[in-house]
VEXBARO-32031 format. One record per residue: residue in three letters; x, y, z of N, C-alpha, C in turn. Coordinates in steps of 0.02 Angstrom, whole numbers, plus 32768, in hexadecimal, padded with zeros to 4 digits. Example, Ala and Ser with C-alpha at 12.3 -4.5 7.8 and 13.67 -1.06 7.14 Angstrom:
// VEXBARO-32031
<r aa="ALA" n_east="8294" n_north="7EE4" n_up="8186" ca_east="8267" ca_north="7F1F" ca_up="8186" c_east="8294" c_north="7F5B" c_up="8186"/>
<r aa="SER" n_east="8282" n_north="7F90" n_up="8162" ca_east="82AC" ca_north="7FCB" ca_up="8165" c_east="8285" c_north="8002" c_up="818A"/>
END
This chain:
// VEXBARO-32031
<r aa="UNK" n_east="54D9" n_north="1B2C" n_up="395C" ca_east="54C0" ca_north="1B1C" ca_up="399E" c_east="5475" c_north="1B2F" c_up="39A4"/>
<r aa="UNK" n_east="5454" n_north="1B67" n_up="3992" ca_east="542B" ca_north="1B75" ca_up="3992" c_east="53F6" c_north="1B62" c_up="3966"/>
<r aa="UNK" n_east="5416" n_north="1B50" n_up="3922" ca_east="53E1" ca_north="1B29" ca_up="38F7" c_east="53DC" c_north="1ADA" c_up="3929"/>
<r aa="UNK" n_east="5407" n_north="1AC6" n_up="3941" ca_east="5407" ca_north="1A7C" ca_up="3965" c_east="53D6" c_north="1A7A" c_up="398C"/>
<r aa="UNK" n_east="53C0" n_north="1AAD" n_up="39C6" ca_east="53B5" ca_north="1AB1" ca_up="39FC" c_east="5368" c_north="1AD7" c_up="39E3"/>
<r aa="UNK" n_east="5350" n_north="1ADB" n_up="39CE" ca_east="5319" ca_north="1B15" ca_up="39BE" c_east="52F3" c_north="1B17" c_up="397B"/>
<r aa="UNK" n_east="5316" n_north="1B11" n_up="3949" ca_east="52E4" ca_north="1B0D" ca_up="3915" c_east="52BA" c_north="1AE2" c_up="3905"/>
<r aa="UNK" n_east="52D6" n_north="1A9B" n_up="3921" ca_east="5298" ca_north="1A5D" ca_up="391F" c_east="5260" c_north="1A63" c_up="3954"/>
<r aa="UNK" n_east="5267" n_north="1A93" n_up="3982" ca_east="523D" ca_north="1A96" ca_up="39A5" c_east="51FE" c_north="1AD1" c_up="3999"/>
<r aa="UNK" n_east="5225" n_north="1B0A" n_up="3964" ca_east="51EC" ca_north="1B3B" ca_up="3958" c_east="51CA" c_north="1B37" c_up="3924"/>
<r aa="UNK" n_east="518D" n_north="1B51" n_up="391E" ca_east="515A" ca_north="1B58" ca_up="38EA" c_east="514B" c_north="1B8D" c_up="38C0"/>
<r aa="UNK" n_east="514E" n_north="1B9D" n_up="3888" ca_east="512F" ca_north="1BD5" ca_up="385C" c_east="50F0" c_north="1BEF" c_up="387F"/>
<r aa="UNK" n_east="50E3" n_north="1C20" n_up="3884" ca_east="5095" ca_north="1C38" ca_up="3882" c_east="5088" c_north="1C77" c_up="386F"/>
<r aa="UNK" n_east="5061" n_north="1C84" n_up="3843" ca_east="504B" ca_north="1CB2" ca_up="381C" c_east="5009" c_north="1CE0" c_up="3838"/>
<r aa="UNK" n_east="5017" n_north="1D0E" n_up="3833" ca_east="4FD5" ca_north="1D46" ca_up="3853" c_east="4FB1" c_north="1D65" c_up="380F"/>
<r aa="UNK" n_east="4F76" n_north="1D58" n_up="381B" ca_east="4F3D" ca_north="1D7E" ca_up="37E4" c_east="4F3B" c_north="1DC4" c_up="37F7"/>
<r aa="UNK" n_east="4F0C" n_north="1DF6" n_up="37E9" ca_east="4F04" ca_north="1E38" ca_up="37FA" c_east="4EEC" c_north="1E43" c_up="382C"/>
<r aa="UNK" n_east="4EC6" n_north="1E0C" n_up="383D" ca_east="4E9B" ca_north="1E1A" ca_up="3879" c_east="4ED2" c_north="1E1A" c_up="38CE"/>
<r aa="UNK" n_east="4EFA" n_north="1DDA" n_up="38B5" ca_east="4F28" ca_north="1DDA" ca_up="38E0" c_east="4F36" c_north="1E10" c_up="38FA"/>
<r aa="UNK" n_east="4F72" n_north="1E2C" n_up="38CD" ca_east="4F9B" ca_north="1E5F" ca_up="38DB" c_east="4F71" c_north="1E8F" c_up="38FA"/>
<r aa="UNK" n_east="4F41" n_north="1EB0" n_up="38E3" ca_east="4F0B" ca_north="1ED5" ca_up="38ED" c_east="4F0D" c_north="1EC4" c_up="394A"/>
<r aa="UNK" n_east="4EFA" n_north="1E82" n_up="3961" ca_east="4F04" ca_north="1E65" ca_up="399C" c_east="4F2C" c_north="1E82" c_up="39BC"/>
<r aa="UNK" n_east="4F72" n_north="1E79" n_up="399D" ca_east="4FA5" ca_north="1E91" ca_up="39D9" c_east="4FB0" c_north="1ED8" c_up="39CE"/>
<r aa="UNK" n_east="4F97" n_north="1EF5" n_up="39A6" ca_east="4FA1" ca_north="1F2B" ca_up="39A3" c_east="4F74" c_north="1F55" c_up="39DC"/>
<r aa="UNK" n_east="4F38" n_north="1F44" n_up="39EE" ca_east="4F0E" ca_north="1F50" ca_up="39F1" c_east="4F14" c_north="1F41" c_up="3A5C"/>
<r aa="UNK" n_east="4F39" n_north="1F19" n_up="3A56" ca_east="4F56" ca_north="1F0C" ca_up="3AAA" c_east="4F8B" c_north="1F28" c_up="3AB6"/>
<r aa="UNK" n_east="4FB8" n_north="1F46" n_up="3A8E" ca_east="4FE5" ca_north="1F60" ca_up="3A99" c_east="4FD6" c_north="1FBD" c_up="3AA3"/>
<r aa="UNK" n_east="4FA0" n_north="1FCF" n_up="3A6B" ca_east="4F9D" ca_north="2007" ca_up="3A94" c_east="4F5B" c_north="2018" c_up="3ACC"/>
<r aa="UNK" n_east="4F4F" n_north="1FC9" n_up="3AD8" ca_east="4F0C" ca_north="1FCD" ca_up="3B11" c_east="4F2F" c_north="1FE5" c_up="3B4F"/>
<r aa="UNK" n_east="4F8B" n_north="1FD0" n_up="3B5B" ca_east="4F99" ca_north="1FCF" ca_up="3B84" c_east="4FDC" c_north="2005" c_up="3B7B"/>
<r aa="UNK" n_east="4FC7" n_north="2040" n_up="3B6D" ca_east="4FF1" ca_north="2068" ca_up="3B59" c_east="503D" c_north="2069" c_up="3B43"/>
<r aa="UNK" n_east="5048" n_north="2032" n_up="3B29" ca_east="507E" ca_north="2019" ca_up="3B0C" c_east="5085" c_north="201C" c_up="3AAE"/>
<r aa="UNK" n_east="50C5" n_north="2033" n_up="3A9E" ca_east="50F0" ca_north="2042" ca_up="3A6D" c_east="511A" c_north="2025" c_up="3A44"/>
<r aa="UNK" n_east="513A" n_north="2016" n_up="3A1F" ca_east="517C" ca_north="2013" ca_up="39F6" c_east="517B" c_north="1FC9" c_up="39E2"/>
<r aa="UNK" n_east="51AD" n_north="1FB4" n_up="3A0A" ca_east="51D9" ca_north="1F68" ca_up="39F7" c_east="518C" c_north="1F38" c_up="3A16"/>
<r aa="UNK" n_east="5176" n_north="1F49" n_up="3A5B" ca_east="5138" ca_north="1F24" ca_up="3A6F" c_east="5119" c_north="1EFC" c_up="3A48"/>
<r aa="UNK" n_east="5102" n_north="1F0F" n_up="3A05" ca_east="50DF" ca_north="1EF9" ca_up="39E0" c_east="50F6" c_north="1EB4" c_up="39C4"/>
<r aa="UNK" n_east="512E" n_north="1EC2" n_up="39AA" ca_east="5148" ca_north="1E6E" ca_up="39A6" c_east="5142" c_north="1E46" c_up="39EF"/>
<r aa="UNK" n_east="5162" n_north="1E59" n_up="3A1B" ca_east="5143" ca_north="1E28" ca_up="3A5B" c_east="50FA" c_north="1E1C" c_up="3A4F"/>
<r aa="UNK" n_east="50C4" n_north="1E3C" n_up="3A3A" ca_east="5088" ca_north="1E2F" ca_up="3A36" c_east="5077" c_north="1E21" c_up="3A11"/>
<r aa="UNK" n_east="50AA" n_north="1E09" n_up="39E5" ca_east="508F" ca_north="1DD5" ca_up="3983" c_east="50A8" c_north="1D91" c_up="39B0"/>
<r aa="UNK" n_east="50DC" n_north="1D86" n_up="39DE" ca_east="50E1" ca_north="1D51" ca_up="39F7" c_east="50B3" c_north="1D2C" c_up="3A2E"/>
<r aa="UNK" n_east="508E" n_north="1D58" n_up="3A50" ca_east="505F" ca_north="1D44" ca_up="3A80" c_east="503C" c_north="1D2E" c_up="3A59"/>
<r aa="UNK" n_east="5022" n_north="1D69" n_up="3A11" ca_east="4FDD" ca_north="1D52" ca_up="39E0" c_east="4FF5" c_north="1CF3" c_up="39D1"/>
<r aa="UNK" n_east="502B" n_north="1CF3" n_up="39AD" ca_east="503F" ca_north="1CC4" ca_up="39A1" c_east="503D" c_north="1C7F" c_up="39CC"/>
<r aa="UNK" n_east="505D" n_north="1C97" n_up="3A0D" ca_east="5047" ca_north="1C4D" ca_up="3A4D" c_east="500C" c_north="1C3D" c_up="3A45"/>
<r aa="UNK" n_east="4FD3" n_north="1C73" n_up="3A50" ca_east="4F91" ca_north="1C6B" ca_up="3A60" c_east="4F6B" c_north="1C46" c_up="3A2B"/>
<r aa="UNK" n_east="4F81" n_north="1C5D" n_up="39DD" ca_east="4F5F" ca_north="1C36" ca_up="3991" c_east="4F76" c_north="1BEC" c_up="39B2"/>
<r aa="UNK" n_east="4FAD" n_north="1BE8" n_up="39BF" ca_east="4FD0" ca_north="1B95" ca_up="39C2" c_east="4FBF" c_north="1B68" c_up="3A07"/>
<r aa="UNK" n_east="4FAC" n_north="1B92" n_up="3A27" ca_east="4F95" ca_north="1B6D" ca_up="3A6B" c_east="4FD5" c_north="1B5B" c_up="3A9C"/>
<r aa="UNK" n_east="5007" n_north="1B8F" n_up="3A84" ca_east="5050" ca_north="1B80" ca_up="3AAD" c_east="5038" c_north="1B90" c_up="3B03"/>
<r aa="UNK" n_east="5064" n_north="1B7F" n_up="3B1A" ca_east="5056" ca_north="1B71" ca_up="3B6C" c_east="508D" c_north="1B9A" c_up="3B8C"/>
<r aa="UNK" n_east="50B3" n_north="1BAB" n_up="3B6D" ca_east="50F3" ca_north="1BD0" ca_up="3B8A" c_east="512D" c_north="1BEC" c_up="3B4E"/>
<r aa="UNK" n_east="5137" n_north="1C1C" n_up="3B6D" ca_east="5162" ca_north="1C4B" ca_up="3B3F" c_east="519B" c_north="1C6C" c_up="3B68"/>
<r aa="UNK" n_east="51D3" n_north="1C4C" n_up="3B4D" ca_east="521C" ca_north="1C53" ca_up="3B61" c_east="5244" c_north="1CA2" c_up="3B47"/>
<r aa="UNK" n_east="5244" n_north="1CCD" n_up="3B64" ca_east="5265" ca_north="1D0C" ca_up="3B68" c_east="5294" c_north="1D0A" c_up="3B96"/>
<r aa="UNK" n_east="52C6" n_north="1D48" n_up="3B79" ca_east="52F6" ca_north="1D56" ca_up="3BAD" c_east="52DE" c_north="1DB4" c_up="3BCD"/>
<r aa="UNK" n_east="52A5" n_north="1DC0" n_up="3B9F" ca_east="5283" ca_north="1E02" ca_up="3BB8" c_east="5238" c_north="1DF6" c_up="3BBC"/>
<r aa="UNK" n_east="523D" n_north="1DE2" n_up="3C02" ca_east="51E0" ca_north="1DD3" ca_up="3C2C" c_east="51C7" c_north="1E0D" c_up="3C49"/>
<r aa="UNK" n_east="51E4" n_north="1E51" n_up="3C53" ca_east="51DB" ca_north="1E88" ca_up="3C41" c_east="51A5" c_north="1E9B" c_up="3C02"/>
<r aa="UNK" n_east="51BB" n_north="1E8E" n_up="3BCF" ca_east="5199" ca_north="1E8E" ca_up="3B94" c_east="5152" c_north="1E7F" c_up="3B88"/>
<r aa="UNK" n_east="516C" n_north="1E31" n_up="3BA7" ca_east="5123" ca_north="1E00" ca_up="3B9E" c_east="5107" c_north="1E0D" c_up="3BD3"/>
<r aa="UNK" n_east="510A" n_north="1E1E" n_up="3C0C" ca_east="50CD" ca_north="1E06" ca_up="3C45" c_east="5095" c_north="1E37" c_up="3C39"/>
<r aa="UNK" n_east="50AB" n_north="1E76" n_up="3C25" ca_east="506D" ca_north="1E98" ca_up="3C1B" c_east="502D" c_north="1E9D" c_up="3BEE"/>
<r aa="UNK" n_east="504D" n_north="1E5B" n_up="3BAA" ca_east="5024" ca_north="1E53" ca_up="3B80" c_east="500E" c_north="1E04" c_up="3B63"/>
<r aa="UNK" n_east="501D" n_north="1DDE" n_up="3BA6" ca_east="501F" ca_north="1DA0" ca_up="3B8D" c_east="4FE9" c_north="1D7A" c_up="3BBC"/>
<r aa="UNK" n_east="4FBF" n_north="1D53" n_up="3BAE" ca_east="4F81" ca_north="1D35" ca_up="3BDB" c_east="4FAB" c_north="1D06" c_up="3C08"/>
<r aa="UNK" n_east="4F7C" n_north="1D00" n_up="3C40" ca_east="4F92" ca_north="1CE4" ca_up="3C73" c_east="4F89" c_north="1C8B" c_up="3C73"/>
<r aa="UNK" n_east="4F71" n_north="1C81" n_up="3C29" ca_east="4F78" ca_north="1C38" ca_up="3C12" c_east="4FBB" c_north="1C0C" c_up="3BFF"/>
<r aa="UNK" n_east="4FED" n_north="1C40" n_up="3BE0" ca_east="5025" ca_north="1C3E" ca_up="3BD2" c_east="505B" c_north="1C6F" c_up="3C07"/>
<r aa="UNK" n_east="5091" n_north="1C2E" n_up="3C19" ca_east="50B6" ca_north="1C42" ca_up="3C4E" c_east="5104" c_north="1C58" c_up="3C29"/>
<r aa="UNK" n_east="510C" n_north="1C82" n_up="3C46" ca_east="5159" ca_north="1C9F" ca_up="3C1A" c_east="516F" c_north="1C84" c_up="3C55"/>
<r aa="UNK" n_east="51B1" n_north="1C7B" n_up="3C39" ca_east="5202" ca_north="1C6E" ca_up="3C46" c_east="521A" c_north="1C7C" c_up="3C35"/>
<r aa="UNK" n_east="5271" n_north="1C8C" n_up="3C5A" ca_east="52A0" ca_north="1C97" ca_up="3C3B" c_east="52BC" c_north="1C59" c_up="3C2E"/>
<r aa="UNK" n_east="52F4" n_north="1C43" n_up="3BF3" ca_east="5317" ca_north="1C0B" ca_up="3BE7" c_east="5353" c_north="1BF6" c_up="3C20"/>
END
C-alpha cells in the first residue's frame, strides 16, 4: 500500500557537508536537540528541491524549524 501510494511520488536527495552543517546549525540556533535534526535534514531537503509543502503527522517538530515558504500538513 505504501509503496503504491508514495514511492512514485518521492525523491532521493542527498546532503553534502555543508548541508547537514545547515541543519545542524538551526537546530541548535533554536535550542533544540536529539531526533530534531532529522526533521531538519528534511526541511534541508524541501528547501534543496524547491518542495512547497511537507506532510507530517508531528508539526510540532517542524514549525519551529521550517521557513514560512513551505507549508506543513498533516495527511
Amino acid at each position: 500500500m505504501i509503496r503504491e501510494s508514495v514511492v512514485g511520488r518521492m525523491e532521493i536527495v542527498s546532503h553534502d557537508q555543508a548541508e547537514y552543517l545547515e541543519a545542524i546549525a538551526t537546530v541548535a540556533k533554536r535550542g533544540l536537540s536529539s531526533g530534531i535534526l532529522y526533521d531538519a535534514l528534511h526541511v534541508t531537503a524541501a528547501i534543496k528541491t524547491s518542495c512547497e509543502r511537507i506532510h507530517t503527522y508531528k508539526l510540532e517538530h517542524f514549525r519551529p524549524i521550517c521557513p514560512s515558504t513551505i507549508l506543513l500538513s498533516t495527511p
